[in-house]
GUROPA-353121 format. One record per residue (C-alpha): z, y, x; chain. Coordinates in nm, 2 decimals, decimal comma. Example, Ala and Ser with C-alpha at 12.3 -4.5 7.8 and 13.67 -1.06 7.14 Angstrom:
2
w | v | u | c
0,78 | -0,45 | 1,23 | A .
0,71 | -0,11 | 1,37 | A .
END
This chain:
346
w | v | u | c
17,52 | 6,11 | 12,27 | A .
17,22 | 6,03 | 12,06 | A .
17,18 | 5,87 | 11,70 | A .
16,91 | 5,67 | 11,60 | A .
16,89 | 5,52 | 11,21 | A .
16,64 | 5,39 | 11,05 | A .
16,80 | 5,48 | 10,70 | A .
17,07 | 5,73 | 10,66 | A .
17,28 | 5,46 | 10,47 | A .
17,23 | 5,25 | 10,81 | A .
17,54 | 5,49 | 10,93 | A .
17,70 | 5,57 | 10,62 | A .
17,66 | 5,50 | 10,21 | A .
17,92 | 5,77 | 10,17 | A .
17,73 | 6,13 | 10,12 | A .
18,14 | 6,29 | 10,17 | A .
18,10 | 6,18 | 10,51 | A .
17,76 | 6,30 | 10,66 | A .
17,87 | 6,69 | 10,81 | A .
18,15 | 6,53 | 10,97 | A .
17,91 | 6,25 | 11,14 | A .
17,66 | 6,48 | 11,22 | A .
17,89 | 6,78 | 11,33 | A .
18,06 | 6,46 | 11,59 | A .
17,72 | 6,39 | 11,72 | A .
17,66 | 6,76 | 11,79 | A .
18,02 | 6,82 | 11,95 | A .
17,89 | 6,56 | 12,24 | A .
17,56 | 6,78 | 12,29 | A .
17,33 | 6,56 | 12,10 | A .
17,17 | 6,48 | 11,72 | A .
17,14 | 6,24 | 11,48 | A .
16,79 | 6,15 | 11,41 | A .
16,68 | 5,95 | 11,13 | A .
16,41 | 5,81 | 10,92 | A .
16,35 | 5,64 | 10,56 | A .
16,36 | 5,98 | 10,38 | A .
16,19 | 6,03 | 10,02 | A .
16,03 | 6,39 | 10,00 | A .
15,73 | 6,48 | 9,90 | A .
15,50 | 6,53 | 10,20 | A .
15,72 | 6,37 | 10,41 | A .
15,62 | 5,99 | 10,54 | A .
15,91 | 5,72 | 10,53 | A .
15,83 | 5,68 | 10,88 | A .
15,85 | 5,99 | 11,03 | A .
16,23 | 6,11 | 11,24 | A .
16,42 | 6,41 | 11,15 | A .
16,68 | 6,57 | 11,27 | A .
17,01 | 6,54 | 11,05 | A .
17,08 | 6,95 | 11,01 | A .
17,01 | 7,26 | 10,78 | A .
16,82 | 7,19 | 10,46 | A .
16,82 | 6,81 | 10,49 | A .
17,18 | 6,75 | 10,45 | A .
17,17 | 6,81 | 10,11 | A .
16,87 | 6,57 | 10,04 | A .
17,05 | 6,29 | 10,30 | A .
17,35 | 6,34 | 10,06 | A .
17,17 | 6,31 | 9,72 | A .
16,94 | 5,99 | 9,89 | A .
17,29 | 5,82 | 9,95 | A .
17,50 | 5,90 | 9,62 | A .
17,18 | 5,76 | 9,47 | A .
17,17 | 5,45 | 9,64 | A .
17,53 | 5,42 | 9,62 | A .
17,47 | 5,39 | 9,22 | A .
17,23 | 5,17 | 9,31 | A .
17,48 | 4,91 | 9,46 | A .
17,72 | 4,99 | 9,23 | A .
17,54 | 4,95 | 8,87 | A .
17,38 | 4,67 | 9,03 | A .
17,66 | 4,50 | 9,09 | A .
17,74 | 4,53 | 8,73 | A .
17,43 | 4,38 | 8,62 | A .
17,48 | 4,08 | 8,85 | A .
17,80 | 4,03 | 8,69 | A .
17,70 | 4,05 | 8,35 | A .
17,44 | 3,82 | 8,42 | A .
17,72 | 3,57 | 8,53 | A .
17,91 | 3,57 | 8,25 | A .
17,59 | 3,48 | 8,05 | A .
17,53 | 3,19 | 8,23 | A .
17,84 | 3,03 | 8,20 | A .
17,85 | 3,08 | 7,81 | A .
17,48 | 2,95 | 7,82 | A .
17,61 | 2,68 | 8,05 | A .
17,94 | 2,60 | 7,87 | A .
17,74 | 2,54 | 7,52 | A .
17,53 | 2,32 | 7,68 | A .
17,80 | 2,13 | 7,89 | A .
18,01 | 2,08 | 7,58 | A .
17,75 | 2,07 | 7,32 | A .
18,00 | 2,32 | 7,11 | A .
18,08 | 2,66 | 7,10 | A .
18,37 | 2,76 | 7,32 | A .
18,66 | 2,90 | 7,15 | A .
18,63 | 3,24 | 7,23 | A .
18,25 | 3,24 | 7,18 | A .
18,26 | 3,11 | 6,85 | A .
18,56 | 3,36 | 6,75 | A .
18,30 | 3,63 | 6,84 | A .
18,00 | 3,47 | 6,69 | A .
18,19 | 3,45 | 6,34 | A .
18,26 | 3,81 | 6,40 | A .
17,89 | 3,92 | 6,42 | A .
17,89 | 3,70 | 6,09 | A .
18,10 | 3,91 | 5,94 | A .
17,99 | 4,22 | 6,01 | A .
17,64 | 4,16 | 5,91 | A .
17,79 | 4,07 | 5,59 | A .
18,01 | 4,35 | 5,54 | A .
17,74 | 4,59 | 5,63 | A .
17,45 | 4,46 | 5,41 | A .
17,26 | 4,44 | 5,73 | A .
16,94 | 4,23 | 5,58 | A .
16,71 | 4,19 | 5,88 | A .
16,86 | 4,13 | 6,30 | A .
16,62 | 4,20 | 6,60 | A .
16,69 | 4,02 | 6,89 | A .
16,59 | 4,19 | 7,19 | A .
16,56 | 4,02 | 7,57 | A .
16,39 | 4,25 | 7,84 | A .
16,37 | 4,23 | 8,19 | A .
16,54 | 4,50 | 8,40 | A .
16,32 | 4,68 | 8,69 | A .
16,28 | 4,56 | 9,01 | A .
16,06 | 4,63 | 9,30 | A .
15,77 | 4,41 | 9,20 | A .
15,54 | 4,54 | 8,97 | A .
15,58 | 4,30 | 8,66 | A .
15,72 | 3,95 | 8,56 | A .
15,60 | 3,72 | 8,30 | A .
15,81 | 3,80 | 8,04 | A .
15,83 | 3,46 | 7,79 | A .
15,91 | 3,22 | 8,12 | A .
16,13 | 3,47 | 8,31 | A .
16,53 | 3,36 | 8,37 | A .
16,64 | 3,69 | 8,26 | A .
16,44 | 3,66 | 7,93 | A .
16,57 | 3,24 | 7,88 | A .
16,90 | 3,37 | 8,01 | A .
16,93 | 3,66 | 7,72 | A .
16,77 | 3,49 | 7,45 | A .
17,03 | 3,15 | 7,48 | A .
17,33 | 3,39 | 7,49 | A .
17,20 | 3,60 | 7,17 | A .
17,08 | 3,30 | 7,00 | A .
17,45 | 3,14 | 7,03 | A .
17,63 | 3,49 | 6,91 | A .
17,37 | 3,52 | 6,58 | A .
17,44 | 3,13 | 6,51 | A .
17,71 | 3,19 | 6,25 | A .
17,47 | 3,47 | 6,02 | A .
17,33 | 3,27 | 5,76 | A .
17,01 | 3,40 | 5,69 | A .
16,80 | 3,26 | 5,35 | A .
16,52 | 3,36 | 5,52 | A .
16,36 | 3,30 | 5,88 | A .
16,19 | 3,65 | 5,85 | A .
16,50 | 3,78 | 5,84 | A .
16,52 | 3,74 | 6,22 | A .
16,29 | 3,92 | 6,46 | A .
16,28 | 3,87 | 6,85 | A .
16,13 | 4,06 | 7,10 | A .
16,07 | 3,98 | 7,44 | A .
15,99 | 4,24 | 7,66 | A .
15,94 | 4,37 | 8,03 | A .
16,12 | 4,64 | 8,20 | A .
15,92 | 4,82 | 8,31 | A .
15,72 | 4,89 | 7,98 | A .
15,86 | 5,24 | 7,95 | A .
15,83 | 5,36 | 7,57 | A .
15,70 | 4,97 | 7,47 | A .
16,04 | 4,86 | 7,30 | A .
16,08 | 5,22 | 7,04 | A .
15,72 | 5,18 | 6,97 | A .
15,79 | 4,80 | 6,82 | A .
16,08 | 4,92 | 6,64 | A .
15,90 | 5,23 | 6,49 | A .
15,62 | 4,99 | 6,36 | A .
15,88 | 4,75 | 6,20 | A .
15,78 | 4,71 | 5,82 | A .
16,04 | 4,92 | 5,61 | A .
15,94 | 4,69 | 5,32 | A .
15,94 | 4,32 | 5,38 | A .
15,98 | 3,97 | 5,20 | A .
16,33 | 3,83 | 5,22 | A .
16,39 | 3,47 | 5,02 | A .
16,08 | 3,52 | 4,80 | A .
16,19 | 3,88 | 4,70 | A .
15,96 | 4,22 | 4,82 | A .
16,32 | 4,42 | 4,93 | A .
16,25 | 4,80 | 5,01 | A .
16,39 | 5,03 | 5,33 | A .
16,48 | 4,72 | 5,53 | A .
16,81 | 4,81 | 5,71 | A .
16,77 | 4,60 | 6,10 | A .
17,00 | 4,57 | 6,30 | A .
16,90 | 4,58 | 6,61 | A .
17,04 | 4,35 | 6,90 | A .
17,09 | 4,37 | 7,29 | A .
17,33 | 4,18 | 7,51 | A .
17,38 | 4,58 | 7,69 | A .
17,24 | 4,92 | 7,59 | A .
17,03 | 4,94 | 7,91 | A .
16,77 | 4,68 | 7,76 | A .
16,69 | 4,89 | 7,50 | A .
16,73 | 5,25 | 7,61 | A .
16,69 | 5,35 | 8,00 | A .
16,66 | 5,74 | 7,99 | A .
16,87 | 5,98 | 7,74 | A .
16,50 | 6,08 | 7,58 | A .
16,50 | 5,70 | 7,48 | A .
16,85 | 5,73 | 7,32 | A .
16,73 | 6,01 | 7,14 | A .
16,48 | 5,88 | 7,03 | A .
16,62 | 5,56 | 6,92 | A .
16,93 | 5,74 | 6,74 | A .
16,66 | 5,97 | 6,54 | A .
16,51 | 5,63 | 6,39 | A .
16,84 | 5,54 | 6,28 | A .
16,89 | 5,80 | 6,10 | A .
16,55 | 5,82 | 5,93 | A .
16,57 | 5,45 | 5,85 | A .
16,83 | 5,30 | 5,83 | A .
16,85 | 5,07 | 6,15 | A .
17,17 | 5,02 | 6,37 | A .
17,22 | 4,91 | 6,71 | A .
17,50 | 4,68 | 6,89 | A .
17,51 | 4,55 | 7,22 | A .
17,80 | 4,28 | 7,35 | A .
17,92 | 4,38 | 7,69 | A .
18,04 | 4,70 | 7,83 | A .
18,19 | 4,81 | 8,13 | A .
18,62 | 4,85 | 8,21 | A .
18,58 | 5,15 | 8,05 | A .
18,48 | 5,08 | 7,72 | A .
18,81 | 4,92 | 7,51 | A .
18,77 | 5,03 | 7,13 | A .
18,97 | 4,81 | 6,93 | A .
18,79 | 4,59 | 6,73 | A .
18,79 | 4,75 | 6,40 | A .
18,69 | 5,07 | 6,54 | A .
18,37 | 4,91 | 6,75 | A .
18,23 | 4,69 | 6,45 | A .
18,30 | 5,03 | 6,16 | A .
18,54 | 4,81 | 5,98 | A .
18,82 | 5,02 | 5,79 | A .
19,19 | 4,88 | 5,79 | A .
19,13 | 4,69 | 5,49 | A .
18,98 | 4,42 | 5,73 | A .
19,29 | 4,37 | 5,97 | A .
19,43 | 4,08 | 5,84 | A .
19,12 | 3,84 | 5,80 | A .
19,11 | 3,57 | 5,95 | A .
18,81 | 3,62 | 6,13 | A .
18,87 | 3,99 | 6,25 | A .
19,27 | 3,85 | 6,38 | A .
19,04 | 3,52 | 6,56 | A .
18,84 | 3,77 | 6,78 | A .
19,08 | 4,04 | 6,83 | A .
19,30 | 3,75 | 7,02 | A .
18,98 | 3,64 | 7,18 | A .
18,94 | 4,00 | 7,29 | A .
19,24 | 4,07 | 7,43 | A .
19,20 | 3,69 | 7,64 | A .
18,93 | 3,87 | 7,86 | A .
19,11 | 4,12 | 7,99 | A .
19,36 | 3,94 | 8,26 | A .
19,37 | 4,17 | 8,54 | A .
19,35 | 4,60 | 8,54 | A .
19,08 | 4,75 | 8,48 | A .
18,85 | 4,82 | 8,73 | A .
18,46 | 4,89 | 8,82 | A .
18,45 | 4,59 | 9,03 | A .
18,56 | 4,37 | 8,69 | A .
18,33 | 4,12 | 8,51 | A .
18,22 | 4,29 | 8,21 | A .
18,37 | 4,25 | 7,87 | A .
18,21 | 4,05 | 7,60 | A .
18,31 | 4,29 | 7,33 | A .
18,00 | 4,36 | 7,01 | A .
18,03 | 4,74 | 6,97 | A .
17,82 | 4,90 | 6,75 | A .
17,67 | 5,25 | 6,86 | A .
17,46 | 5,34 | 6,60 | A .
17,51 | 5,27 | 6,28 | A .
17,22 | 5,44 | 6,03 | A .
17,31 | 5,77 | 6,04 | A .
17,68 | 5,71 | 6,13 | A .
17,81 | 5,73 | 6,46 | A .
18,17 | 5,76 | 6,62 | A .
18,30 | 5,97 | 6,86 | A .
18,38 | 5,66 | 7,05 | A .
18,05 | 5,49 | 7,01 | A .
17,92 | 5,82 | 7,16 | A .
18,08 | 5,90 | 7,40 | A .
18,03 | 5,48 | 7,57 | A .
17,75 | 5,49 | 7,47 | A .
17,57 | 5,81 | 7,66 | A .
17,81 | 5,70 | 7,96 | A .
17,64 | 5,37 | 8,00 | A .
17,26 | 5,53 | 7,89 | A .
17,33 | 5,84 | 8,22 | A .
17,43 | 5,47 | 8,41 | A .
17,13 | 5,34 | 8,35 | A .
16,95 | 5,68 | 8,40 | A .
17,07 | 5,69 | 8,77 | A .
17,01 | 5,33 | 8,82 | A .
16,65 | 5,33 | 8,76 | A .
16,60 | 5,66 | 8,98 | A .
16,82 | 5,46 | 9,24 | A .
16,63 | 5,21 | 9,22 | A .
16,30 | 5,42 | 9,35 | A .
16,52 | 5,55 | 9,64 | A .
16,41 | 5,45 | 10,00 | A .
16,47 | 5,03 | 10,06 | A .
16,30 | 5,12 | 10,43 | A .
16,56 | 4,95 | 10,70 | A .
16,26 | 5,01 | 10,99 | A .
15,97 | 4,84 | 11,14 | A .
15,83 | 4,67 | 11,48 | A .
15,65 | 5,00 | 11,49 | A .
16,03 | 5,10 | 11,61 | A .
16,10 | 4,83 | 11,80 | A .
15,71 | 4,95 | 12,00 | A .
15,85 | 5,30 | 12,07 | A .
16,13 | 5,22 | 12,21 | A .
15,97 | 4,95 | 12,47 | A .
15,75 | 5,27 | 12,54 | A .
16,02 | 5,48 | 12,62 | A .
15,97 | 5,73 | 12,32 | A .
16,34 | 5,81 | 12,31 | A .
16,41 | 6,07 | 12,65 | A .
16,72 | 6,24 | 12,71 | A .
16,72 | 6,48 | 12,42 | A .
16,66 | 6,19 | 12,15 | A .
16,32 | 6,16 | 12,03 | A .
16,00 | 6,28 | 12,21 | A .
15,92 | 6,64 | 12,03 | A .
15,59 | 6,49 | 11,85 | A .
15,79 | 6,23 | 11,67 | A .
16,05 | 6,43 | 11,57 | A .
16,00 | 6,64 | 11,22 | A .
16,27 | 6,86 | 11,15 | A .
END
């Protein structure tokens, strides 16, 4: 018995289960053959026989794409939830009562904090095209809506106070080189106010930092100026309570504003957690100046290796064949060993 895929992931997306496929297909005298593998010198195109050195690059192809499905998935979802909060405001033409519980939060903690300047930062995530038009791009509306309704309740004297950047994904480097050139010094309600501390905002830490040299990067320039960093949803994993995620000691457990979200909070979560759940709207700040928790950094490098194996999952093979295939096959190219000995590459 022969096997024919045009992608590994065609039989399985499970790396676990490739020796035992290939080991079946051998037990009945033949081979699985495949194409769609990334290697250098190697052509997307060209068949192979599952066996010896490629196993180990078939399994590392599939674990990657597997994150692909899976981190994508999350993305999708946490795009849903933004668009009916987005929708929900505009439906009602008020704040829902959970949203606004949260909003009031961010209020507070700016407060509490001193934080004197916000950055409000929408990017596009990658994809397989090679750029979008950032200002008219859903994701970019989508983001900036949803930040725009959480930052509603800080009063700021000044309109300088707030900063927004609209980026693309694939601008590796672009989004730290705008922060680094933020003015330390800058004029807030008619008053020249030294080291500036911004705080700055994403609705998730991938659309700020997609590689662990990023997050370095980016926790270095808080702690030589100042800045901070929140994002607002996490995955099922994340579940700092309130006081803990925002760097708010005990003597802010009974306001009224910190009881309103924490009740919010705990509204979200109706079912166990698990990966497959819609993300959790829950502000956590992971850098804070120099200050970080052991909490913030533990989530925090999680969800930064996430995006890490996402975006080299995303550059994995998509190839699910050709009517080149469809050609050789009319032509008889597959004899009674598999593949015809010039089409096959071991």
């Amino acid at each position: 018995m022969q096997l024919l895929t045009v992608n590994p992931d065609r039989m399985t997306r499970r790396s676990a289960e490739v020796d035992e496929i290939r080991d079946f297909f051998v037990s009945t005298g033949g081979c699985w053959y495949t194409q769609g593998l990334i290697q250098e010198g190697r052509n997307i195109t060209d068949w192979h026989i599952v066996e010896g050195d490629l196993i180990p690059l078939i399994k590392k192809q599939l674990d990657l794409g597997r994150q692909r499905a899976l981190h994508g998935g999350y993305y999708g979802r946490r795009n849903k939830i933004m668009t009916r909060i987005n929708d929900a405001v505009d439906r009602l033409d008020a704040i829902p009562t959970q949203i606004y519980a949260a909003a009031a939060m961010m209020g507070h903690f700016v407060e509490t904090h001193g934080i004197q300047r916000v950055c409000l930062i929408t990017r596009t995530g990658p994809t397989f095209q090679a750029g979008k038009q950032n200002t008219i791009d859903p994701s970019i509306i989508r983001q900036s809506c949803f930040l725009n309704t959480m930052f509603g309740a800080c009063q700021f004297p000044d309109p300088n106070q707030v900063l927004r950047l609209e980026l693309a994904g694939y601008s590796s480097g672009e989004v730290m080189g705008h922060l680094e050139r933020l003015p330390q010094h800058a004029r807030i309600d008619g008053v020249w106010v030294k080291n500036v501390k911004t705080l700055v905002v994403t609705t998730s830490i991938d659309r700020l930092v997609g590689s662990t040299a990023e997050y370095a990067r980016f926790m270095q320039m808080c702690r030589e100026k100042g800045h901070s960093g929140i994002s607002m949803f996490w995955d099922h994993e994340t579940e700092p309570d309130v006081l803990t995620a925002l760097h708010l000691d005990n003597s802010h457990a009974q306001n009224p504003v910190v009881v309103a979200w924490e009740k919010a909070l705990k509204g979200q979560k109706r079912a166990p957690s698990h990966n497959l759940n819609l993300p959790l709207l829950q502000p956590f700040v992971w850098a804070l100046g120099h200050e970080q928790s052991l909490p913030a950094a533990d989530h925090a490098s999680r969800h930064v290796r996430n995006v890490e194996t996402y975006r080299s999952a995303m550059k994995t093979s998509m190839y699910q064949g050709s009517d080149l295939i469809a050609h050789a096959l009319s032509e008889r190219s597959v004899d009674s060993q598999g593949l015809s000995d010039e089409r096959i590459k071991a």
